[in-house]
C-alpha positions as a printed NumPy array, in Angstrom:
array([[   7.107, -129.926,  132.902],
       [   4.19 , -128.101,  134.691],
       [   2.795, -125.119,  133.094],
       [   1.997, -121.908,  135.375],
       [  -1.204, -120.313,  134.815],
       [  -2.495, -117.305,  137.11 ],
       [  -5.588, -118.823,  137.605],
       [  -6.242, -122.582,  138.268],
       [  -7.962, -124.037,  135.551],
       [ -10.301, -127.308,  136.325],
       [  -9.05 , -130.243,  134.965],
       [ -12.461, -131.438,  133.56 ],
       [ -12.948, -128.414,  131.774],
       [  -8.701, -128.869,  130.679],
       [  -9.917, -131.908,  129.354],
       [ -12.932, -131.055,  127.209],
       [ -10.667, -127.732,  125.736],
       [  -8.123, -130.183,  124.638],
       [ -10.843, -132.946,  123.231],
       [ -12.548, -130.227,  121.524],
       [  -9.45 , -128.674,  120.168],
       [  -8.015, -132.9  ,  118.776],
       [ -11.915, -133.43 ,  117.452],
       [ -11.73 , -130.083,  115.258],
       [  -8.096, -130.592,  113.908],
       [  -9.159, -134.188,  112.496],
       [ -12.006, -132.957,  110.9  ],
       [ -10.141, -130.32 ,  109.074],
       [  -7.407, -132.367,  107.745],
       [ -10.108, -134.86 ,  106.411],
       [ -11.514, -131.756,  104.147],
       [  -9.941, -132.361,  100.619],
       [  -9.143, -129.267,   98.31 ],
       [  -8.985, -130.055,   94.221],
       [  -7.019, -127.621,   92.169],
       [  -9.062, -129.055,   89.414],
       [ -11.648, -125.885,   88.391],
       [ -13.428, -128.827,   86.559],
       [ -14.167, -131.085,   89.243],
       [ -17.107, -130.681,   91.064],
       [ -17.437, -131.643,   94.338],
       [ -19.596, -134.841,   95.436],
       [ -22.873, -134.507,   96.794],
       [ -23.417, -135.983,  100.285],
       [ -25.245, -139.361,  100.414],
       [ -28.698, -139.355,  101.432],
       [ -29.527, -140.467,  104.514],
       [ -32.691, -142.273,  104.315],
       [ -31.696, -144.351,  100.947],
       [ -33.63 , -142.371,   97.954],
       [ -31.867, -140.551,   95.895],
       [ -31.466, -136.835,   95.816],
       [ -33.775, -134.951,   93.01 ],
       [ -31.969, -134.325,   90.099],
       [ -31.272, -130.563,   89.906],
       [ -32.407, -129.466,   86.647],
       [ -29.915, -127.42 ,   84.309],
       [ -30.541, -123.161,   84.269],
       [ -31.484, -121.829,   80.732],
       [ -29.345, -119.01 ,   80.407],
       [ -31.118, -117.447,   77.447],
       [ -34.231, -116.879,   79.945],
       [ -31.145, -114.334,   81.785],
       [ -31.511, -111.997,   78.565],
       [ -33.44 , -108.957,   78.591],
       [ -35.754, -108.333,   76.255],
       [ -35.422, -105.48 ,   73.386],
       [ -38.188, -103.716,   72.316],
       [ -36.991, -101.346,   69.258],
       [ -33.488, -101.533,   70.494],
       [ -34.615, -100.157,   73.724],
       [ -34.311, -102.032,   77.003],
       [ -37.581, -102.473,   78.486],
       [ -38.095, -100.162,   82.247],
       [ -39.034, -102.952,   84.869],
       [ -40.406, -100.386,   86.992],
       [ -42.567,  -98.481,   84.637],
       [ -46.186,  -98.499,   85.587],
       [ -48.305, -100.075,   83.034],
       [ -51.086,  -97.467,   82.84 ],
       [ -50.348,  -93.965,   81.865],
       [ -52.04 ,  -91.947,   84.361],
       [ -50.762,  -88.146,   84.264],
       [ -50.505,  -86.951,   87.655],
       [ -53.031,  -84.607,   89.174],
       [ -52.394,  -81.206,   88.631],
       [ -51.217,  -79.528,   92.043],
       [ -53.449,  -77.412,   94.108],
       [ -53.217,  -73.908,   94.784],
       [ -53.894,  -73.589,   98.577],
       [ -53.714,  -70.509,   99.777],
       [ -52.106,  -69.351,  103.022],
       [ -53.145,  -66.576,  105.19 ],
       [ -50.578,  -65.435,  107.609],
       [ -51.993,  -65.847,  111.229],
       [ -52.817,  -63.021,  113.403],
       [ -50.489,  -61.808,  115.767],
       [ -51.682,  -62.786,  119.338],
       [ -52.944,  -60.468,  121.597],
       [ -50.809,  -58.303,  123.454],
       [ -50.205,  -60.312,  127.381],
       [ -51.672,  -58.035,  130.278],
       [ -48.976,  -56.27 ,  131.468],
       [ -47.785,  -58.098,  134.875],
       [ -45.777,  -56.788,  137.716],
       [ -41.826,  -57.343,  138.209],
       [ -41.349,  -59.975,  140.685],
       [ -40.675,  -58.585,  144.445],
       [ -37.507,  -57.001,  145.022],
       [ -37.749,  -57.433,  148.414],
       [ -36.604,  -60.171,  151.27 ],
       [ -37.867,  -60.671,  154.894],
       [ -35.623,  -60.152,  157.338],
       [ -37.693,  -59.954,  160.303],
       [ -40.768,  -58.497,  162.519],
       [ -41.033,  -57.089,  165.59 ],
       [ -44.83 ,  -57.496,  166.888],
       [ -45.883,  -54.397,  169.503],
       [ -49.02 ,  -55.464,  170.884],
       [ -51.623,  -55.188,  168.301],
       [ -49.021,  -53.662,  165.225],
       [ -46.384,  -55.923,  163.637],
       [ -44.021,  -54.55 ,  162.168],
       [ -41.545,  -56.466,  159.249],
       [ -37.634,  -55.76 ,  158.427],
       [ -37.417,  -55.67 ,  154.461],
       [ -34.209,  -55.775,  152.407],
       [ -34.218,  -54.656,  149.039],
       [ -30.727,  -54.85 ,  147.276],
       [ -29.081,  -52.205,  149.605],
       [ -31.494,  -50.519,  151.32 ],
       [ -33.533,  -51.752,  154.44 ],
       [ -36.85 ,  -50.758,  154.994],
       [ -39.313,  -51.217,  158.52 ],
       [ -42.853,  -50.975,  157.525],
       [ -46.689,  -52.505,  158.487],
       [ -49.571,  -52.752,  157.257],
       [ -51.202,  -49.821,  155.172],
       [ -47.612,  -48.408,  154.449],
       [ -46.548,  -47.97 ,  151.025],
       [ -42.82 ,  -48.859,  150.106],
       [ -40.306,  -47.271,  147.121],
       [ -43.803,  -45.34 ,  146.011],
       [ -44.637,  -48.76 ,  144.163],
       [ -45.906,  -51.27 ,  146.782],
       [ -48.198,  -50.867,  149.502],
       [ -48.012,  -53.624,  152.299],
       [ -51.717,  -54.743,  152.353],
       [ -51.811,  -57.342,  154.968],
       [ -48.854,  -58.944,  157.185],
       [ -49.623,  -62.422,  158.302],
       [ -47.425,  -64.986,  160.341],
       [ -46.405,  -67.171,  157.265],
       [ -46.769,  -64.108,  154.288],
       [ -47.069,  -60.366,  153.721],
       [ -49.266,  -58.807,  150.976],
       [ -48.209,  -56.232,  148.654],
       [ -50.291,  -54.689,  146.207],
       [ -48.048,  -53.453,  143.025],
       [ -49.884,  -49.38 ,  142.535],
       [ -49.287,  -48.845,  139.476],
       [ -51.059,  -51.962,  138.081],
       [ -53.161,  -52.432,  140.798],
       [ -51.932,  -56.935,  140.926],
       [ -51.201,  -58.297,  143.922],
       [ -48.294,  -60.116,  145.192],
       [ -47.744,  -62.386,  148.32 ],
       [ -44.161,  -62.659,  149.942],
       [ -43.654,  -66.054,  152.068],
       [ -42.118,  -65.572,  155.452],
       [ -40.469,  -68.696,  156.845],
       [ -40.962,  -69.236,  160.622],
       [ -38.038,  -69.532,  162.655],
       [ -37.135,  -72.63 ,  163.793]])
């Protein structure tokens, strides 16, 4: 009879599973079990001829503890009394608030669109949420910005009412 596996299995390595498998199965029959609680089991025999060191027998009245006026002695106690330091008052001062930030302007609500250039005077497209605005340089937008400067790769704005400036990026067309 020929046993089907799904994969084929080398017969070398078939071999060593099987002599691996026969070597363990003698060695664990040859493993005796006593139901005797009084017999002790034999110690191995020494290799190199001497004889094992005898093993010597555990006082068990060393296992006690010690009573000290009925009390059981702490193991962990520390030996010297040493009261403990007495704690420090440390005071603590609340920080100061920090200082106010300058006040900065909103970021631009505005988006390129375009420019038309007419001769010396360009002129950009603006879109602000719904509204569209055409405007160069030295004109003031909303009543807030005023365009200070309109370059080919950014326009200036200066925000009026704190005086900061602000650069918008224009990307060139491609």
């Amino acid at each position: 009879m020929k046993v089907s596996l799904p994969r084929e299995i080398p017969r070398r390595a078939a071999l060593v599973v099987v002599a691996l498998a026969l070597i363990a199965s003698v060695v664990a029959g040859r493993e005796e079990f006593s139901s005797d609680p009084q017999a002790a089991p034999e110690p191995a025999p020494a290799t190199n001829g001497a004889t094992p060191p005898a093993i010597p027998d555990l006082d068990l009245d060393k296992l006690n503890r010690s009573l000290k006026n009925n009390r059981i002695t702490d193991l962990f106690a520390s030996k010297a009394a040493v009261p403990p330091p007495p704690p420090v008052a440390v005071a603590i001062t609340p920080l100061p608030p920090p200082p106010p930030a300058p006040p900065a302007a909103p970021p631009l609500p505005f988006r390129y669109f375009g420019k038309w250039i007419d001769g010396d005077r360009t002129v950009v497209f603006l879109w602000n949420a719904s509204e569209g605005h055409s405007v160069a340089a030295g004109d003031t937008v909303e009543g807030t910005y005023r365009i200070e400067a309109v370059t080919d790769s950014a326009i200036d704005f200066v925000y009026l009412p704190l005086g900061s400036k602000q650069t918008l990026p224009i990307s060139k067309p491609e």
